[in-house]
SEFILO-579786 format. One line per 2 residues: number of its first residue (from 1); their letters; for each residue x, y, z of C-alpha. Coordinates in pm, 1 decimal. Each point is the difference from the previous one (the first is absolute). Example, Ala and Ser with C-alpha at 12.3 -4.5 7.8 and 13.67 -1.06 7.14 Angstrom:
% SEFILO-579786
1 = as = 1230.0 -450.0 780.0; 137.0 344.0 -66.0;
END
This chain:
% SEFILO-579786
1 = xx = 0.0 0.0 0.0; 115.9 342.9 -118.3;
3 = xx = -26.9 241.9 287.3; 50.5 356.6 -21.3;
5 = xx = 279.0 200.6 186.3; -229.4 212.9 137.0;
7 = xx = -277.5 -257.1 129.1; -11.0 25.0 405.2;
9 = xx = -121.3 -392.2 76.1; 37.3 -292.1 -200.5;
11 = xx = -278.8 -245.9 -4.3; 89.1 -206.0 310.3;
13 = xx = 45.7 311.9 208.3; -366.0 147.0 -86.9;
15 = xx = -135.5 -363.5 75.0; 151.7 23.6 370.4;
17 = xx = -105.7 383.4 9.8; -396.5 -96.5 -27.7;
19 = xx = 77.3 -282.8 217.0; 116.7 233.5 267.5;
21 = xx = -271.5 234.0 -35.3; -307.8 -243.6 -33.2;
23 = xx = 134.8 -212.2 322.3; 3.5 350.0 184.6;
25 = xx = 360.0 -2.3 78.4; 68.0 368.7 -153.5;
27 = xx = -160.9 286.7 -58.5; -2.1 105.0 -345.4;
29 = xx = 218.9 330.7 120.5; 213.4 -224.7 171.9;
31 = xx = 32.4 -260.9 -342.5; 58.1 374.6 -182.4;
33 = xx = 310.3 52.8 214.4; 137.5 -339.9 -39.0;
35 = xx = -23.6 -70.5 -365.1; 81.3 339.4 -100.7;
37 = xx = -337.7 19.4 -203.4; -236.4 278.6 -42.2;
39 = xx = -363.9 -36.5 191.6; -167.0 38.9 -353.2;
41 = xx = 270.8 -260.5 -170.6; -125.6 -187.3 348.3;
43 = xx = -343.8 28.5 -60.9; 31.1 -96.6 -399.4;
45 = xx = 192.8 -327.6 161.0; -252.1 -93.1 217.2;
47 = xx = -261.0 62.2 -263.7; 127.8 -220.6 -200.4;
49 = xx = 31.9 -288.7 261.5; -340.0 -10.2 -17.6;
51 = xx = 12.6 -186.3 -362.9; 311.1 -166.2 73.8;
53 = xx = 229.9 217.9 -216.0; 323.3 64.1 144.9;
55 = xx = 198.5 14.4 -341.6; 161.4 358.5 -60.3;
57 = xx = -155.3 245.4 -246.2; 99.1 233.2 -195.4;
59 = xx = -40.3 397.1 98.6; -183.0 103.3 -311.4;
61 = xx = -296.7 180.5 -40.0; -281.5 -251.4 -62.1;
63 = xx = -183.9 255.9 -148.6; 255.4 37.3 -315.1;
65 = xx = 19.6 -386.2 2.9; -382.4 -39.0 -211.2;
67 = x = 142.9 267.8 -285.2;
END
């Protein structure tokens, strides 16, 4: 898999983030400070747990994507 030198948290790491968060070890300010994530990038993460996505995606405009 072809990661990106920017991306924060690979796959495994954002698996073991929700983890942490749904079994109510850490606050999601607390997860913030330890993975060095953003609360929205935080929020998009656990968003996407919901449909068991944890791949990385790209930062593009979705709207441009349809053109």
């Amino acid at each position: 898999m072809v990661i990106h030198a920017s991306t924060k948290l690979t796959p495994n790491q954002r698996r073991k983030l929700t983890s942490e968060y749904y079994t109510a070890q850490f606050t999601k300010k607390q997860l913030c400070e330890r993975y060095g994530v953003s609360y929205p990038t935080l929020n998009k993460i656990l968003t996407r747990r919901r449909y068991g996505d944890y791949t990385i995606h790209r930062s593009v405009n979705r709207r441009y994507q349809t053109l």
